[in-house]
VMD Tcl script that draws the C-alpha trace (Angstrom):
set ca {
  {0.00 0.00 0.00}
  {1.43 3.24 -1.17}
  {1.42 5.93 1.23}
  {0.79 10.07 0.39}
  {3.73 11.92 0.29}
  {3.97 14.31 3.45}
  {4.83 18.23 3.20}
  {7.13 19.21 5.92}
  {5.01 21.18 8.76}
  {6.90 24.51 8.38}
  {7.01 25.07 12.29}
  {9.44 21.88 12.51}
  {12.34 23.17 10.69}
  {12.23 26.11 13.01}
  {13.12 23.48 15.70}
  {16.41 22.83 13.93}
  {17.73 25.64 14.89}
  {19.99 26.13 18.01}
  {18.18 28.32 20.66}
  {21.54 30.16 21.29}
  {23.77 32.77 18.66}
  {26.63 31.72 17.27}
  {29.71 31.82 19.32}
  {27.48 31.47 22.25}
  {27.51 27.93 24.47}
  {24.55 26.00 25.08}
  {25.87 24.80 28.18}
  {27.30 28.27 30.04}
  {27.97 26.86 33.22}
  {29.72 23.98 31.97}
  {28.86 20.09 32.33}
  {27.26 20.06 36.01}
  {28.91 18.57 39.24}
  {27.85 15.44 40.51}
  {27.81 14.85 44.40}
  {29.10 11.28 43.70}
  {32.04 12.78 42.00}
  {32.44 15.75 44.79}
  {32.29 13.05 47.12}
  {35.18 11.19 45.18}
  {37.37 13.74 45.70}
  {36.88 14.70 49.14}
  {37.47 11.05 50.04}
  {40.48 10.56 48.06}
  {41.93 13.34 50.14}
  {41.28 12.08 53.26}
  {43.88 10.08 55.22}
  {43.24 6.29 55.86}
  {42.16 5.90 59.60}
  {45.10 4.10 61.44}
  {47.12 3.91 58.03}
  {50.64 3.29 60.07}
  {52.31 5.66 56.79}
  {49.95 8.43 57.31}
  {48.26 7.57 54.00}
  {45.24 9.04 51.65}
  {42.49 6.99 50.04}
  {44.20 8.43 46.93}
  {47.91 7.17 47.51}
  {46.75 3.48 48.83}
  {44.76 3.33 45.53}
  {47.30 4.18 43.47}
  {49.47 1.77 45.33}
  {47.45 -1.07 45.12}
  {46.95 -0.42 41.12}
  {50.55 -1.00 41.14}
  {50.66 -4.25 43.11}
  {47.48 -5.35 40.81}
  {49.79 -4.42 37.68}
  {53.11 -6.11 39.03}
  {50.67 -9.28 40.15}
  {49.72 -9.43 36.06}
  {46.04 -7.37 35.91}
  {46.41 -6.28 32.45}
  {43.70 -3.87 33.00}
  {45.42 -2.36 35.94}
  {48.87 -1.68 34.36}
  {46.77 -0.16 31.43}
  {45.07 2.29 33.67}
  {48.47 2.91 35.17}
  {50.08 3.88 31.51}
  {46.76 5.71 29.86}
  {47.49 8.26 32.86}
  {50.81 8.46 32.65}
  {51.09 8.39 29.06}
  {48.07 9.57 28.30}
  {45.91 7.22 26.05}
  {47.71 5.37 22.78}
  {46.85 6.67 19.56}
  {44.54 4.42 17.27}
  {45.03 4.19 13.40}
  {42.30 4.97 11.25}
  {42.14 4.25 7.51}
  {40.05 6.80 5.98}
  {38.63 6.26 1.79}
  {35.77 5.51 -0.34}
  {34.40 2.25 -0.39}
  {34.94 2.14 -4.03}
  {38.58 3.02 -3.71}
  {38.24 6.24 -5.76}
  {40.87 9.16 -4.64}
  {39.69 10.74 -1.50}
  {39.28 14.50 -1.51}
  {40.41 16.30 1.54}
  {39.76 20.02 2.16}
  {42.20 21.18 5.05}
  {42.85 24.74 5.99}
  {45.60 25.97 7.98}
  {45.56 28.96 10.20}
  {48.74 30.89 11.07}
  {49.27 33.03 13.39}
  {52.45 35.26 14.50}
  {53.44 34.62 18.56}
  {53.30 37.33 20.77}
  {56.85 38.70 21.08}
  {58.55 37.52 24.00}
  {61.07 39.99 26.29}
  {63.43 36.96 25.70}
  {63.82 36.50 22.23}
  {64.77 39.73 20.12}
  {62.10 40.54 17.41}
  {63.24 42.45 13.71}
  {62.07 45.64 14.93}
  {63.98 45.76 18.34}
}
mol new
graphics top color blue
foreach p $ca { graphics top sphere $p radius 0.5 }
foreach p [lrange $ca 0 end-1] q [lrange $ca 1 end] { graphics top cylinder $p $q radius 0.2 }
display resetview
């Protein structure tokens, strides 16, 4: 069964439009804080009651990522290096499907640094 073709409501592309301007966030007061997280942190801070080294939640945590690492826990000595190495690139292959060339628009923005007392610029 065929179905009649449907003319877009004209009020529903108006909701495709961002209620804010340009250059303006959507979000001005940023992602909100959770009291889990806030709670988190003020517990990682704490010290460890009776913790003979004087301890926080923080440092025994760390620590005991470490002995999960050096015990073999994959997952634990990955956590370890994604935070001190930060996260390891991934490779992508980018292309058509149909292996026809690939165009790429790229534009480049240059700037000149601010001149620094240090270095000596032409006009000085």
């Amino acid at each position: 069964m065929l179905t009649p073709k449907r003319t877009p409501n004209p009020k529903s592309l108006k909701n495709l439009k961002p209620a804010w301007l340009p250059g303006e966030s959507g979000n001005p007061s940023g992602r909100p804080k959770s009291e889990v997280t806030d709670a988190y942190r003020f517990l990682a801070r704490c010290k460890v009651p009776g913790d003979p080294k004087g301890r926080t939640y923080a440092e025994l945590l760390a620590e005991a990522q470490f002995w999960a690492a050096i015990g073999g826990a994959t997952t634990a000595a990955r956590e370890i290096t994604d935070r001190l190495e930060g996260k390891s690139l991934q490779r992508v292959e980018v292309g058509n499907l149909d292996e026809s060339p690939l165009e790429l628009n790229l534009t480049v923005k240059f700037s000149d640094p601010e001149p620094s007392e240090d270095k000596p610029t032409p006009d000085r």
